[in-house]
C-alpha positions in Angstrom: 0.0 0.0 0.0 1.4 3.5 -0.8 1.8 6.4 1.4 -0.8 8.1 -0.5 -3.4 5.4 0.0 -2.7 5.6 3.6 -2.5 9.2 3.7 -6.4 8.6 2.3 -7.2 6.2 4.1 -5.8 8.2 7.4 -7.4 11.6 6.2 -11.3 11.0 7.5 -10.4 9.3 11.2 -9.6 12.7 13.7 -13.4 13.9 11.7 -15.0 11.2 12.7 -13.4 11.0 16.0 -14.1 15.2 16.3 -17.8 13.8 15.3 -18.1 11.1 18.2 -17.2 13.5 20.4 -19.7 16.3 19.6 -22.6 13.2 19.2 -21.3 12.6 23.4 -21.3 15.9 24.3 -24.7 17.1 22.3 -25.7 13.8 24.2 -24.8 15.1 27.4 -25.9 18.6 26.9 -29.1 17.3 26.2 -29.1 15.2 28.9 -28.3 18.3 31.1 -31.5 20.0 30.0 -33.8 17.4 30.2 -32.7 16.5 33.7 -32.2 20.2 35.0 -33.3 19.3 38.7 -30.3 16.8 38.7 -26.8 16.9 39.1 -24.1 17.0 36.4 -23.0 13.3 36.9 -26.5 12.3 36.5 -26.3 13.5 32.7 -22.8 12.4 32.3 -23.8 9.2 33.6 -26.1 8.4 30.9 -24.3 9.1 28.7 -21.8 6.4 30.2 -24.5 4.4 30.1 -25.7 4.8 26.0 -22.0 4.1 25.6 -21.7 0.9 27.7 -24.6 -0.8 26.0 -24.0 0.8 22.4 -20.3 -0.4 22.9 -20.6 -3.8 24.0 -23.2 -4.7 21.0 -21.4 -3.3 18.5 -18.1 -4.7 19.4 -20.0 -8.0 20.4 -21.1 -8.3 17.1 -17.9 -6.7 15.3 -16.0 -10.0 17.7 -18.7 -13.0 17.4 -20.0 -12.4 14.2 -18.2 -10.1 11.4 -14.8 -10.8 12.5 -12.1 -11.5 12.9 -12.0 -13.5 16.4 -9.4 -11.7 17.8 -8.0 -14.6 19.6 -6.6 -16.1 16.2 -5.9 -13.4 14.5 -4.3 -10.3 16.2 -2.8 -7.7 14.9 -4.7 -8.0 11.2 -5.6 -5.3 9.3 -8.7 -3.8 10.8 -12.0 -3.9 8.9 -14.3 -0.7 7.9 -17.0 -1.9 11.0 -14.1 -2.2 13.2 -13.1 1.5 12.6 -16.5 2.5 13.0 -16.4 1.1 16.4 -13.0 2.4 17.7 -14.0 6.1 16.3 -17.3 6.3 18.2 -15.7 4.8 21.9 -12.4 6.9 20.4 -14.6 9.8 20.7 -16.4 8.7 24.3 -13.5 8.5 26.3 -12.2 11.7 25.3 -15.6 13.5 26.2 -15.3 11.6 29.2 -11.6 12.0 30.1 -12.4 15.6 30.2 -15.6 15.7 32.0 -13.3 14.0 34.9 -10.8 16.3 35.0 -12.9 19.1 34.7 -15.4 17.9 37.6 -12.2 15.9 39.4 -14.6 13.1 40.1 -12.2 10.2 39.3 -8.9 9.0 40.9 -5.7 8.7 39.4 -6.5 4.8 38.3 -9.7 5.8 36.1 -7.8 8.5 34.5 -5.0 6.2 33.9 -7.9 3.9 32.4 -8.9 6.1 30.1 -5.7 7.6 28.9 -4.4 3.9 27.9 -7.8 3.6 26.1 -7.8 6.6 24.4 -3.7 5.6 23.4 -4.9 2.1 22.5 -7.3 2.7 20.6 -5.6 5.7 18.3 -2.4 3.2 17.6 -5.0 0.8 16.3 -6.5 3.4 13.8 -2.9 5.5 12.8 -1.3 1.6 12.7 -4.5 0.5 10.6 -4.5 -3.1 12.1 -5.0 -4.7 15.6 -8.7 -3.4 16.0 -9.4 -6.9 16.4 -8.2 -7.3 19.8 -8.7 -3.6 20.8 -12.3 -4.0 20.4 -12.5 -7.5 22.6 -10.8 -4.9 25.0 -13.3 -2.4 24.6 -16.1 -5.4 24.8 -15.0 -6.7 27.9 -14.6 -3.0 29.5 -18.2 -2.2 28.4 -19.9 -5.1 29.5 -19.8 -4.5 33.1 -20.6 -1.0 32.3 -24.3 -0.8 32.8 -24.5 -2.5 36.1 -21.8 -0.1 36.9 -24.0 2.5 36.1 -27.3 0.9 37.5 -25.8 0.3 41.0 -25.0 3.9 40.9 -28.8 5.0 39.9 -30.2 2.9 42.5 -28.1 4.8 45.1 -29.2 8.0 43.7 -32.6 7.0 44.1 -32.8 5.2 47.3 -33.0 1.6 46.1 -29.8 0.0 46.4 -30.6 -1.2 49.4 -32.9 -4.3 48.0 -33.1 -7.3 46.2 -32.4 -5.2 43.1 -29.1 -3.8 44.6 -28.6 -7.3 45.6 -28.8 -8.8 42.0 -27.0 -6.1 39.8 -24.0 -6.5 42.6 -24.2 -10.6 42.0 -24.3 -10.2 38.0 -21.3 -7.1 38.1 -19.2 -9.6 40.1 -19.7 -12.3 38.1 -19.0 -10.5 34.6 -16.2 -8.7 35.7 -14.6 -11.5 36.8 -15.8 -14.3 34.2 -15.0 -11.6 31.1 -11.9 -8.9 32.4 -10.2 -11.4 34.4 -10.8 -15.5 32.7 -11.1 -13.9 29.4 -8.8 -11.1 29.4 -6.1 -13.8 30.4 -6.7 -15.6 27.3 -6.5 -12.4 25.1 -3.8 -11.7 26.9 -2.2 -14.8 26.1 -2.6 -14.9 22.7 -1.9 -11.3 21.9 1.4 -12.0 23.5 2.2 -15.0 21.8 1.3 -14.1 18.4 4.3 -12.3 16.4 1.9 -9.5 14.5 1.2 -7.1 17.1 2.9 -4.1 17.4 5.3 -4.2 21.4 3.3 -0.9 22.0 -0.1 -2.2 21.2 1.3 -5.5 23.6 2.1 -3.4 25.8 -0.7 -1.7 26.3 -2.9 -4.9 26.7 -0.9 -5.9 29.3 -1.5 -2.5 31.2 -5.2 -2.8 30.8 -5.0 -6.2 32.0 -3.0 -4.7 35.5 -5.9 -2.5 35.6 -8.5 -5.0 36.1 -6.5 -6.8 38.1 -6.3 -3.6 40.4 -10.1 -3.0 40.1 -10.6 -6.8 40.6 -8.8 -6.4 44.1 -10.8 -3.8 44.9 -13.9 -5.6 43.7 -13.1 -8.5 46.2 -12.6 -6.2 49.2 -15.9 -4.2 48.3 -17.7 -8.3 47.9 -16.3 -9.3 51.2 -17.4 -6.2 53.2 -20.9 -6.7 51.5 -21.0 -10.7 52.4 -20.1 -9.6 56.1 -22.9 -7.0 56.5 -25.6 -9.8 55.0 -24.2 -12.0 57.1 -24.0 -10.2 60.2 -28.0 -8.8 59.8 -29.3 -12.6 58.8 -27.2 -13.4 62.4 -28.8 -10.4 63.8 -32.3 -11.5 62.6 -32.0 -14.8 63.7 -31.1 -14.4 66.8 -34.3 -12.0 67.4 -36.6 -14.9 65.8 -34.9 -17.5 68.1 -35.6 -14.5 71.5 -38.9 -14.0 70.0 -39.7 -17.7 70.5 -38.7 -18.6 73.2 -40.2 -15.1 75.2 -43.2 -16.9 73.4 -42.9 -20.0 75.2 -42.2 -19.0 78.1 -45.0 -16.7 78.6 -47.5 -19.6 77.0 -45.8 -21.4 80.3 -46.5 -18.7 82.8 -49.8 -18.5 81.4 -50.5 -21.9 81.8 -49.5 -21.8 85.7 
């Protein structure tokens, strides 16, 4: 391929990137007006929210069904629906990246989250190949997104403290482990092992991976804590069933004297 095929090829990316991220942030604004009595992180978390859904079915069915499976082919040349896909989260995380600094809501781990996206995922469209296994990245970072997003809702309206709260905690933990860590291992693996990719684009898989590893950690502290407290109250209410019946008794006993 010539430079000049590249060079045309190249040309229409940063405007369709510059028109993701005008889509988020029309999105957002929006948002903003049509929930005026709430906060700014309620709007920007929708939008989080249109993006974690719209992300994980379109790299879902960029991975499972147009192809390539990015576990046998890494580092091939990416596919017109592939950059489709990395230009519209492309444009995301940069709206979002600078919501958080703006509104210095996130920690330094988030923010490093982002930037590695945001780096990943331009190397992937300058380098014109390994959108394969940048968007199984993106689909595994996605999918846990809206029940990230719902647990956060249900605080903001009073209801995570249910069976509700109870079940979108179960199904986060289960997909973040099952799909970032079992499944991130294995793209892991095979990104590594395959001579195609780019070190850089290696490299950064491998940082993403630490990532959830990190969040994973914190996940399991956060699942424990949780476990404790249901324990603890079912202890609790136990115990005042058991005091309850047998104040029961014992008055049916005085009674009968």
């Amino acid at each position: 391929m010539s430079f000049c095929s590249c060079g045309r090829m190249l040309s229409p990316l940063p405007l369709r990137v510059a028109c993701s991220l005008l889509a988020w942030f029309s999105l957002y604004t929006w948002f903003c007006h049509r929930y005026k009595h709430r906060n700014y992180e309620w709007s920007c978390r929708l939008v989080t929210l249109t993006h974690g859904i719209l992300a994980t079915c379109l790299s879902a069915y960029v991975g499972f069904i147009d192809g390539p499976w990015p576990m046998s082919h890494p580092g091939s040349p990416n596919t017109t629906l592939q950059v489709h896909v990395l230009c519209l989260s492309l444009g995301y995380f940069l709206f979002d990246l600078c919501w958080c600094v703006y509104f210095q809501t996130e920690g330094a781990l988030m923010l490093a989250h982002h930037l590695v996206s945001i780096l990943g995922i331009t190397a992937s469209l300058a380098l014109g190949e390994s959108a394969a296994e940048v968007n199984a990245v993106i689909f595994g970072s996605e999918i846990t997104n809206p029940l990230l997003q719902a647990r956060w809702f249900l605080k903001e309206i009073g209801c995570y403290h249910s069976f509700t709260g109870d079940v979108v905690d179960f199904f986060f933990v289960v997909l973040f482990t099952g799909v970032r860590i079992g499944v991130g291992a294995w793209l892991m693996y095979c990104e590594l092992a395959s001579p195609k990719p780019r070190w850089y684009i290696k490299l950064g898989g491998v940082i993403m991976y630490t990532v959830s590893w990190v969040f994973m950690v914190s996940i399991c502290r956060f699942a424990r804590r949780k476990s404790m407290k249901k324990y603890h109250a079912w202890r609790s209410r136990r115990s005042d069933e058991l005091y309850l019946k047998t104040n029961g008794h014992l008055k049916t006993h005085r009674d009968a004297q």
